[in-house]
Predicted model as a PDB file, atoms N, CA, C, CB and O in Angstrom, pLDDT in the B-factor column:
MODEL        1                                                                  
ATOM      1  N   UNK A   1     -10.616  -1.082 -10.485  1.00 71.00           N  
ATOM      2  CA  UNK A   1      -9.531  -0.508  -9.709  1.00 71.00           C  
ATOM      3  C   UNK A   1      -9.520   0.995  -9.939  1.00 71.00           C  
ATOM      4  CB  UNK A   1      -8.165  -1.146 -10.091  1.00 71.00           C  
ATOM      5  O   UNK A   1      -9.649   1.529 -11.041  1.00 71.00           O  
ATOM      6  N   UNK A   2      -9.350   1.620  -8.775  1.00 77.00           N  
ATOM      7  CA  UNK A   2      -8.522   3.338  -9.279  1.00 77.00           C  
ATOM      8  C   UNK A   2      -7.850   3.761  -8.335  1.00 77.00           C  
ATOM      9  CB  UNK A   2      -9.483   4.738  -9.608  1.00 77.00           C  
ATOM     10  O   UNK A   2      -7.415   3.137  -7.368  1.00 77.00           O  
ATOM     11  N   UNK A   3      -7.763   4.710  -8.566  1.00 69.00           N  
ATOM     12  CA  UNK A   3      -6.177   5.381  -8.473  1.00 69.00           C  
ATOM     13  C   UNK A   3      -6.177   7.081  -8.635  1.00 69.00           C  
ATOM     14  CB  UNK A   3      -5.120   4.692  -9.903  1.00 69.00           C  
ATOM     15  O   UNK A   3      -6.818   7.551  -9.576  1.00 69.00           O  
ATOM     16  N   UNK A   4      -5.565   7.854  -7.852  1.00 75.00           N  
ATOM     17  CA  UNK A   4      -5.587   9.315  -7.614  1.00 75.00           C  
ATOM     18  C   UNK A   4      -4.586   9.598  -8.080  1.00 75.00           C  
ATOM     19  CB  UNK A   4      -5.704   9.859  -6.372  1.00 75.00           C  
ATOM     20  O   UNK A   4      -3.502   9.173  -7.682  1.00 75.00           O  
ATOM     21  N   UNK A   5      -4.848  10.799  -9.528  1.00 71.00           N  
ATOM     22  CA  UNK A   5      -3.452  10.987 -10.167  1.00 71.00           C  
ATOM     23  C   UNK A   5      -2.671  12.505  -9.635  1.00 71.00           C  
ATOM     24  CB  UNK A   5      -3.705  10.997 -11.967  1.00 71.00           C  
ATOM     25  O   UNK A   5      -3.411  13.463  -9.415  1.00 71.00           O  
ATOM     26  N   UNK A   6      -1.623  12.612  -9.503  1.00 73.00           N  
ATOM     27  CA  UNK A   6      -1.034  14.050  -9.299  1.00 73.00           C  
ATOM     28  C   UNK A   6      -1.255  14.057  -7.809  1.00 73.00           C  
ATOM     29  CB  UNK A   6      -1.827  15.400 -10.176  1.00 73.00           C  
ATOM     30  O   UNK A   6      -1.158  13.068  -7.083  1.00 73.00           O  
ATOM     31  N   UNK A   7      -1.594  15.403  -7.395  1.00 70.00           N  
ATOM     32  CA  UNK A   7      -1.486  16.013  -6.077  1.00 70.00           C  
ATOM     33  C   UNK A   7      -3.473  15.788  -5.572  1.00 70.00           C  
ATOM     34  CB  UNK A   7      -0.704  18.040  -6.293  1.00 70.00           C  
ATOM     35  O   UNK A   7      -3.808  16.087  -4.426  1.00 70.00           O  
ATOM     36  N   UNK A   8      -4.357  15.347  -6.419  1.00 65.00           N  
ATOM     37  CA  UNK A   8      -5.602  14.857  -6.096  1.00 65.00           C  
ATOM     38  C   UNK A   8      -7.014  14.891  -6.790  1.00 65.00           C  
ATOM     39  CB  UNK A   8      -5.737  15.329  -5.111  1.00 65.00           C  
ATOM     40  O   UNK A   8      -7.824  13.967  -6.713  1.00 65.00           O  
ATOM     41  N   UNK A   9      -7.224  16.128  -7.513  1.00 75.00           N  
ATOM     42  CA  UNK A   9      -8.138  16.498  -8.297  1.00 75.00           C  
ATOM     43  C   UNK A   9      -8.564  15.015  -9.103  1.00 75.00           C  
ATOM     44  CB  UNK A   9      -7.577  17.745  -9.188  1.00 75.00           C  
ATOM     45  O   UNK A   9      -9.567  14.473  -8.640  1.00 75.00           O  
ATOM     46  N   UNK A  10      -7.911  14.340 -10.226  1.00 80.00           N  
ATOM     47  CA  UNK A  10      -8.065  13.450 -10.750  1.00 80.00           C  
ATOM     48  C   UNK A  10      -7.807  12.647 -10.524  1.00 80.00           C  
ATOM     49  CB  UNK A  10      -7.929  13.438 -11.376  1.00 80.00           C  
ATOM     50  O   UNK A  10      -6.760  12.448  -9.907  1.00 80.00           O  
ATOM     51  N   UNK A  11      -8.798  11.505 -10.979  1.00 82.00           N  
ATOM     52  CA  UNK A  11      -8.743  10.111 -10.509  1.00 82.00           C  
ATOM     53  C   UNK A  11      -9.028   8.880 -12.035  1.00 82.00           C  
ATOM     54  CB  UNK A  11     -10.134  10.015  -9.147  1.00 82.00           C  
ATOM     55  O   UNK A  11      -9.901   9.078 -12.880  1.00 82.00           O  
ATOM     56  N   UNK A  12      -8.293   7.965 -12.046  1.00 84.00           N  
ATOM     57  CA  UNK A  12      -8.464   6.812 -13.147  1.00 84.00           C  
ATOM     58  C   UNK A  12      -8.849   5.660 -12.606  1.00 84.00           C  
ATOM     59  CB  UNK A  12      -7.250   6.478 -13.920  1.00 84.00           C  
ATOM     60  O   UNK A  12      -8.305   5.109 -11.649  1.00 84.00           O  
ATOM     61  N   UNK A  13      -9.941   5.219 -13.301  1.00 86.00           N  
ATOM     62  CA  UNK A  13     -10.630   3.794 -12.827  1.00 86.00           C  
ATOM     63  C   UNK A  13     -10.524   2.998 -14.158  1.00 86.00           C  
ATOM     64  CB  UNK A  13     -12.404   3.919 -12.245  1.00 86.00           C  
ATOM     65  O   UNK A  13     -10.912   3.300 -15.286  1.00 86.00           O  
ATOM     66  N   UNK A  14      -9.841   1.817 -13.662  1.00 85.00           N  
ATOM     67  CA  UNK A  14      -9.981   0.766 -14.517  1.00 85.00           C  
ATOM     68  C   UNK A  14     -11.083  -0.543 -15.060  1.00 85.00           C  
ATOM     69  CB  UNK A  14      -9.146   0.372 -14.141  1.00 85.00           C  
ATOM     70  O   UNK A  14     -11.257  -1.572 -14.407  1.00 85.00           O  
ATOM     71  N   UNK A  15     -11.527  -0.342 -15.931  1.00 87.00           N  
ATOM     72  CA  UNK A  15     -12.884  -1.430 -15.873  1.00 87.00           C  
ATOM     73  C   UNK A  15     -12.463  -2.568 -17.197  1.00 87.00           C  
ATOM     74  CB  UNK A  15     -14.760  -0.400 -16.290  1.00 87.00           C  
ATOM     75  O   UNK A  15     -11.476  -2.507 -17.930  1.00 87.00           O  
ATOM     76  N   UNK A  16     -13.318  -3.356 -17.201  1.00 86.00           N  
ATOM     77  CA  UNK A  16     -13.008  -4.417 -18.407  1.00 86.00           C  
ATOM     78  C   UNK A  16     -13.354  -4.213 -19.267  1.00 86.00           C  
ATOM     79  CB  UNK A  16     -13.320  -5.528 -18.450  1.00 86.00           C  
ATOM     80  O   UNK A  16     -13.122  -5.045 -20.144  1.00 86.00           O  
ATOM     81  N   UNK A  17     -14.066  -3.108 -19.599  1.00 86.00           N  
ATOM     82  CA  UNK A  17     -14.355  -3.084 -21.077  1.00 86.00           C  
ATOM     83  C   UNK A  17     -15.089  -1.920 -21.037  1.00 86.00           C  
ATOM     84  CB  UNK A  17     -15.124  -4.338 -21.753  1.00 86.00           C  
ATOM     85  O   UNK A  17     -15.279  -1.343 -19.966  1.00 86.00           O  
ATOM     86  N   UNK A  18     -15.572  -1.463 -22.195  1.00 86.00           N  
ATOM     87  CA  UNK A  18     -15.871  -0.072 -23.083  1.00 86.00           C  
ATOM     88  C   UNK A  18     -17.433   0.323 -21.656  1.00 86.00           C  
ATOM     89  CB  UNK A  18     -16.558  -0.552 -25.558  1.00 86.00           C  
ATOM     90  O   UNK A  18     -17.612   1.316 -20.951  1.00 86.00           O  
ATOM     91  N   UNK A  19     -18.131  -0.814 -21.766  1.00 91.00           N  
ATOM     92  CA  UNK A  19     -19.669  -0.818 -21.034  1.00 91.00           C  
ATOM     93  C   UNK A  19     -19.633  -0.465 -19.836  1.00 91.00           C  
ATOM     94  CB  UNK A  19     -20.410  -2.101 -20.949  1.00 91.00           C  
ATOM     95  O   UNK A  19     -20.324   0.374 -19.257  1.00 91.00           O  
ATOM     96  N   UNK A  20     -18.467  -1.387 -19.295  1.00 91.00           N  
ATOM     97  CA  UNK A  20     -17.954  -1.098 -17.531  1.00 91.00           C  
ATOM     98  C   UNK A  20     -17.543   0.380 -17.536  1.00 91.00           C  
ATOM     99  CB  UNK A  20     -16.365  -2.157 -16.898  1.00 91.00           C  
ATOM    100  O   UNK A  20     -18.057   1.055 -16.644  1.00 91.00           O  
ATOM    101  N   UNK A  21     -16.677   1.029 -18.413  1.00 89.00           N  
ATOM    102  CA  UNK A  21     -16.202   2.274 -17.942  1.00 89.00           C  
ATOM    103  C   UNK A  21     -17.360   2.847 -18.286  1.00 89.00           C  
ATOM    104  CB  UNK A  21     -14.900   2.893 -18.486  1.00 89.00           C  
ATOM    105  O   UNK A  21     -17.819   3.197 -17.199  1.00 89.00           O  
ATOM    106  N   UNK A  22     -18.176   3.186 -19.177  1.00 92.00           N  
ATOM    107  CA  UNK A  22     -19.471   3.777 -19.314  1.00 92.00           C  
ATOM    108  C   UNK A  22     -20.311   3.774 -18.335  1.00 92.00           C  
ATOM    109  CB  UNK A  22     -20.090   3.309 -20.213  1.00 92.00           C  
ATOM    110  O   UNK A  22     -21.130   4.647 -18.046  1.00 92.00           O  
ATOM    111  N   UNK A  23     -20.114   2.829 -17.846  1.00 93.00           N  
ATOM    112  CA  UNK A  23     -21.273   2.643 -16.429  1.00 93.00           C  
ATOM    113  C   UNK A  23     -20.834   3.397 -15.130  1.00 93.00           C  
ATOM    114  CB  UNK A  23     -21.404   0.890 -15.864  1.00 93.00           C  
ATOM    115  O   UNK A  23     -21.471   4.156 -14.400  1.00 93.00           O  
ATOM    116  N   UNK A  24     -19.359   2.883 -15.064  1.00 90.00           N  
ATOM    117  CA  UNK A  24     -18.202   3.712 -13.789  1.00 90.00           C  
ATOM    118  C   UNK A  24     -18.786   5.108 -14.085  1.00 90.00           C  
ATOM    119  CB  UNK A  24     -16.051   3.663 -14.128  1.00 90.00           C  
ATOM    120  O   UNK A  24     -19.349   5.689 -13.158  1.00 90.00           O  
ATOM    121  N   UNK A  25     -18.692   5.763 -15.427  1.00 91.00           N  
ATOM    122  CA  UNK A  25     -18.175   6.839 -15.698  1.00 91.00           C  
ATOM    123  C   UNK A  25     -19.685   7.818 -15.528  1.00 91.00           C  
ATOM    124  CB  UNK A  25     -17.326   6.733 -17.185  1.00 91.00           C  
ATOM    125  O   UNK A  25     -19.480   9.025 -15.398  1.00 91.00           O  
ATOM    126  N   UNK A  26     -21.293   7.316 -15.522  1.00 92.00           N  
ATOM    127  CA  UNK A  26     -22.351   7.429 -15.218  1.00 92.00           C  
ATOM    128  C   UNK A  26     -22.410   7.277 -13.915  1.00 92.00           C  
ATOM    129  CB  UNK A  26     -23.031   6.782 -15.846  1.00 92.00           C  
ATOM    130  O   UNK A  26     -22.825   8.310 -13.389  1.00 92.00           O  
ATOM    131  N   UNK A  27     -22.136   6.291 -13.030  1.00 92.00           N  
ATOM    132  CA  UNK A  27     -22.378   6.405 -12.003  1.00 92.00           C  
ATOM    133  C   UNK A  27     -21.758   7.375 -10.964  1.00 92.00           C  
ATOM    134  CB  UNK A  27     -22.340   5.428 -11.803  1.00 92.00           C  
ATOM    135  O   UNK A  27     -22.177   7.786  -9.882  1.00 92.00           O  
ATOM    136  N   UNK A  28     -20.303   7.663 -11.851  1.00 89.00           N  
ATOM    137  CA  UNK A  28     -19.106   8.876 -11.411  1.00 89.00           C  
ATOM    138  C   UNK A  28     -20.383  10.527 -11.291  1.00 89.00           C  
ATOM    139  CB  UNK A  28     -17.396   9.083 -13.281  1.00 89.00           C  
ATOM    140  O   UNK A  28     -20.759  11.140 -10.292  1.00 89.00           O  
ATOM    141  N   UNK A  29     -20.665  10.715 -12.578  1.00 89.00           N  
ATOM    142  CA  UNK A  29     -21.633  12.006 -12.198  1.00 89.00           C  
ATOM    143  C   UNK A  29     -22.559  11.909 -11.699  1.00 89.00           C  
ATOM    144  CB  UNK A  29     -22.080  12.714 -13.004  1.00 89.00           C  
ATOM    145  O   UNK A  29     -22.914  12.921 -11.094  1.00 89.00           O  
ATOM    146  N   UNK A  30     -23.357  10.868 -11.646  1.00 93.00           N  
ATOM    147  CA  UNK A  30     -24.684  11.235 -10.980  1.00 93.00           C  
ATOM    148  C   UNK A  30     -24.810  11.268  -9.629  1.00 93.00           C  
ATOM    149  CB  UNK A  30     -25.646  10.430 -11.333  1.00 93.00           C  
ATOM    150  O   UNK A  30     -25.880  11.399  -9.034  1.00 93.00           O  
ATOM    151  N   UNK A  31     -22.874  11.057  -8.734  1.00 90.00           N  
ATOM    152  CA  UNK A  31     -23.192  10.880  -7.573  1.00 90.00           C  
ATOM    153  C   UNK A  31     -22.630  12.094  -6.973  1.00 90.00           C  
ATOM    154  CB  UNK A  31     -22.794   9.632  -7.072  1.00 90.00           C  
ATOM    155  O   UNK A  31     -22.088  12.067  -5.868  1.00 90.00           O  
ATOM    156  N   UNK A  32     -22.775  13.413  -7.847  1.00 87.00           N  
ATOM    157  CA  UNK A  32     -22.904  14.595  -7.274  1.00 87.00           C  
ATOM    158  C   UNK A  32     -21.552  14.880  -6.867  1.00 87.00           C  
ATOM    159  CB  UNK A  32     -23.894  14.630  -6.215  1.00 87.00           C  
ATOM    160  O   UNK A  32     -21.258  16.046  -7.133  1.00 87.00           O  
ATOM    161  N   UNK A  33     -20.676  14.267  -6.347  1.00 85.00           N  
ATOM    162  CA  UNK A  33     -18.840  14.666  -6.359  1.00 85.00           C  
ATOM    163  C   UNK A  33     -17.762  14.752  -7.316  1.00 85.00           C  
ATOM    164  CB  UNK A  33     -18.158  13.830  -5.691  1.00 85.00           C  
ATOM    165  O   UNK A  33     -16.584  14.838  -6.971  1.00 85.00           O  
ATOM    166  N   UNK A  34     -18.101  14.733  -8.352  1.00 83.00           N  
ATOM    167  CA  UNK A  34     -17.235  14.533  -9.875  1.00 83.00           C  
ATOM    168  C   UNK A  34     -17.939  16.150 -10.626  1.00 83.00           C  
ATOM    169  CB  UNK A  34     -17.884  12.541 -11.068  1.00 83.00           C  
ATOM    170  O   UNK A  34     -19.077  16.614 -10.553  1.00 83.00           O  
ATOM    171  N   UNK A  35     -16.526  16.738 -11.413  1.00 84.00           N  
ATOM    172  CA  UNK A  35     -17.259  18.235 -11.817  1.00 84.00           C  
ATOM    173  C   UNK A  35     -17.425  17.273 -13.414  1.00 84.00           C  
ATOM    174  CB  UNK A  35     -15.966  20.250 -11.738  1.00 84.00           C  
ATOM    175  O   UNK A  35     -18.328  17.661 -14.155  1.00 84.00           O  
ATOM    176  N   UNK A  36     -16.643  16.171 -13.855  1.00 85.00           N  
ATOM    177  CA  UNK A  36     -17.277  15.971 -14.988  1.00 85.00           C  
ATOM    178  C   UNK A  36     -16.215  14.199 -15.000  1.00 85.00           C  
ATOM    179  CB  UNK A  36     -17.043  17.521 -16.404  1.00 85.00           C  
ATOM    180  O   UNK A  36     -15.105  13.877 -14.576  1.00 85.00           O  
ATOM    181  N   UNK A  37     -17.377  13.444 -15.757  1.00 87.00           N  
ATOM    182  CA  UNK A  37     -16.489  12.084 -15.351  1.00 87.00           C  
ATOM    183  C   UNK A  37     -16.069  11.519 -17.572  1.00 87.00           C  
ATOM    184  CB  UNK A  37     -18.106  10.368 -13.960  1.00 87.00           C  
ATOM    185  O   UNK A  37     -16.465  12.084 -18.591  1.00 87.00           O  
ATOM    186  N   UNK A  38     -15.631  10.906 -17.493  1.00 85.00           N  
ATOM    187  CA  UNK A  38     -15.662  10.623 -19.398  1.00 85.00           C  
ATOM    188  C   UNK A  38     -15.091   9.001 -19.504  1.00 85.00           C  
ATOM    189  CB  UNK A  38     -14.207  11.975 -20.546  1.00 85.00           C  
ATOM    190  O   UNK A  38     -14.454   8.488 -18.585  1.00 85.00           O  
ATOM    191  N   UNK A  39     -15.228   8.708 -20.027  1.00 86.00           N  
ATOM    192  CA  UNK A  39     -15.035   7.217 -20.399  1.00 86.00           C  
ATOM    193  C   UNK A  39     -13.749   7.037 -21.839  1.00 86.00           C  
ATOM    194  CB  UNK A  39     -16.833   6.584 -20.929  1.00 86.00           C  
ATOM    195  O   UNK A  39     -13.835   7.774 -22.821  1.00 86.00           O  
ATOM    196  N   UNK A  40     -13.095   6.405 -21.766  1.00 80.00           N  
ATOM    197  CA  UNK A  40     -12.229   6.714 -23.047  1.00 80.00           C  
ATOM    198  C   UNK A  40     -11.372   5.364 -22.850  1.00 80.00           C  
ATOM    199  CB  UNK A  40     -11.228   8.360 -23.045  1.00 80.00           C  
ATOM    200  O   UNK A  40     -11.528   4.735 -21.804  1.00 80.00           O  
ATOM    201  N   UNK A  41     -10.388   4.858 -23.919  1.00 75.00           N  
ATOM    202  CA  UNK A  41      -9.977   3.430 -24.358  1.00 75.00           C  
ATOM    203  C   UNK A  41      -8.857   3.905 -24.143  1.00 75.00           C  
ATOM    204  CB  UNK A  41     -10.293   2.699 -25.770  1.00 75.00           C  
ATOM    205  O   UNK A  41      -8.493   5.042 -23.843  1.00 75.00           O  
ATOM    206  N   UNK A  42      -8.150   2.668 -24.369  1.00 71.00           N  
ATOM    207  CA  UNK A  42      -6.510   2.468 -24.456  1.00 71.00           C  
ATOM    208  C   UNK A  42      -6.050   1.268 -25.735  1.00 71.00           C  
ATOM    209  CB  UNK A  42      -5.915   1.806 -22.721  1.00 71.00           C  
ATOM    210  O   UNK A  42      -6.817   0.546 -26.371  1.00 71.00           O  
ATOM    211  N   UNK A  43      -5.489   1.302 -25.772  1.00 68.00           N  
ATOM    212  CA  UNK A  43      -3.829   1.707 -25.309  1.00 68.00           C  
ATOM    213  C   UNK A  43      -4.111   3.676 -25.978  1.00 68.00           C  
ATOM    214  CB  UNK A  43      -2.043   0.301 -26.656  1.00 68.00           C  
ATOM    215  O   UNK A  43      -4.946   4.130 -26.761  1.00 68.00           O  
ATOM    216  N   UNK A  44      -3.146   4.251 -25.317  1.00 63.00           N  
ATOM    217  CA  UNK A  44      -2.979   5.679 -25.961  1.00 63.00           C  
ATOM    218  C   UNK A  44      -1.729   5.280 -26.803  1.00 63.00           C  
ATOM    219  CB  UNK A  44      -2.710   7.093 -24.792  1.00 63.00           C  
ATOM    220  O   UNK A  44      -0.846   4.444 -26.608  1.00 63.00           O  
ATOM    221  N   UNK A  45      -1.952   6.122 -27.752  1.00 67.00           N  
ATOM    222  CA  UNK A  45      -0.393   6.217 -28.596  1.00 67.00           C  
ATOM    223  C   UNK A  45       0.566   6.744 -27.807  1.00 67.00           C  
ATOM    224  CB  UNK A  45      -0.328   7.174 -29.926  1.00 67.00           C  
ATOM    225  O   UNK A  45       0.339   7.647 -27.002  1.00 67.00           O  
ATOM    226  N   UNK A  46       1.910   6.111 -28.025  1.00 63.00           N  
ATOM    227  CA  UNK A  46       2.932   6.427 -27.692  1.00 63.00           C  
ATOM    228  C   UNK A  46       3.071   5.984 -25.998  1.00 63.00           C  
ATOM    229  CB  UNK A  46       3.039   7.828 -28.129  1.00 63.00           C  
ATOM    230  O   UNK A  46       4.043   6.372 -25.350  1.00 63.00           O  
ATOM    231  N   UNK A  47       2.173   5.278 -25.482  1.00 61.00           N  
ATOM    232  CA  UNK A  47       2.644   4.436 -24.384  1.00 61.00           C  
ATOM    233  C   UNK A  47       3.003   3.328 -24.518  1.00 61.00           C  
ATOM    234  CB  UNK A  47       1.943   4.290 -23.561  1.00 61.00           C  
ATOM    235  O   UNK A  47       2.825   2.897 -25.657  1.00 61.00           O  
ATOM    236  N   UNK A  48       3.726   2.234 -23.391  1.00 69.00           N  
ATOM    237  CA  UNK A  48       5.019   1.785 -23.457  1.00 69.00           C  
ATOM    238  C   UNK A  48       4.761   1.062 -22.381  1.00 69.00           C  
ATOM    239  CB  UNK A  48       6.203   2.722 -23.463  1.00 69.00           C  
ATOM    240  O   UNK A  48       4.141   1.381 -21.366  1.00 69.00           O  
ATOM    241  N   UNK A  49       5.406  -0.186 -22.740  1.00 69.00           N  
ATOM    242  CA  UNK A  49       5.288  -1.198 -21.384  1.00 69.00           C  
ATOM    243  C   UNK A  49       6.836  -1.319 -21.132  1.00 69.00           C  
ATOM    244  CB  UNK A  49       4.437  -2.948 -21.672  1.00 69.00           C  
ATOM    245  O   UNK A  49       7.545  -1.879 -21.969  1.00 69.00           O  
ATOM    246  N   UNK A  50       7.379  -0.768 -19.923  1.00 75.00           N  
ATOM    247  CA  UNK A  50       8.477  -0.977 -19.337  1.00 75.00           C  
ATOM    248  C   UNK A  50       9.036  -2.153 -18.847  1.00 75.00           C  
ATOM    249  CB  UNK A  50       8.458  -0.336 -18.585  1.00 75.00           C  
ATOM    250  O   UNK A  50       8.414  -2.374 -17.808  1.00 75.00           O  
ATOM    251  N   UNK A  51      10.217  -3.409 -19.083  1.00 78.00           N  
ATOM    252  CA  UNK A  51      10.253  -4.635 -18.056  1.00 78.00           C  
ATOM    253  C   UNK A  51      11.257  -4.459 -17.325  1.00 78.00           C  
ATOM    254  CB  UNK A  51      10.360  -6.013 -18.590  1.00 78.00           C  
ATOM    255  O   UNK A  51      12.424  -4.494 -17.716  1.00 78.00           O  
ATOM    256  N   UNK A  52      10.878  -4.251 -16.188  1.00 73.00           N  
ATOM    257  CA  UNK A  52      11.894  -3.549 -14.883  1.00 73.00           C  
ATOM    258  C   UNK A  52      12.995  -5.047 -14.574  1.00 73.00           C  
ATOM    259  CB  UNK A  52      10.610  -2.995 -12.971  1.00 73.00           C  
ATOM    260  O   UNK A  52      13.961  -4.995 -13.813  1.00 73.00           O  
ATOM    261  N   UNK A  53      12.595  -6.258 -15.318  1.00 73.00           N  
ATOM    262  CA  UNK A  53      13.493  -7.107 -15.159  1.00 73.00           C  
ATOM    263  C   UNK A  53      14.803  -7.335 -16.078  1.00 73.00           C  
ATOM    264  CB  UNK A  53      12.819  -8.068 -15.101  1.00 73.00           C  
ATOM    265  O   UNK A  53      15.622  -8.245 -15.953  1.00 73.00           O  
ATOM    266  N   UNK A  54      14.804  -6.372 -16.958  1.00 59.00           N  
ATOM    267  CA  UNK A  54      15.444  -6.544 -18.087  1.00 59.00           C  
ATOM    268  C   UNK A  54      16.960  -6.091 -17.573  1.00 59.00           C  
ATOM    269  CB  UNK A  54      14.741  -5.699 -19.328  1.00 59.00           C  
ATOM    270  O   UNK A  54      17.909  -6.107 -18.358  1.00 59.00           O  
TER     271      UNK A  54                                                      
ENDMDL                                                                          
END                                                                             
């Protein structure tokens, strides 16, 4: 999955695992439209799962 963050420049793709984003994140530069692509994990510290049902 991805997704265009802000007003457009950046973009987040979701993959299943460490290999998938490595691969996304290779195939992101070599296809000549990305000024630089990076691969990186989650959870980040200090994010938060919200339950909008609560």
């Amino acid at each position: 999955a991805g997704l265009v963050s802000g007003s457009g420049p950046s973009c987040a793709f979701l993959a299943a695992d460490a290999e998938a984003a490595a691969a996304i994140a290779a195939t992101l530069a070599a296809s000549g439209h990305c000024r630089a692509a990076r691969a990186t994990t989650g959870p980040a510290a200090g994010a938060t799962t919200i339950d909008s049902h609560a």
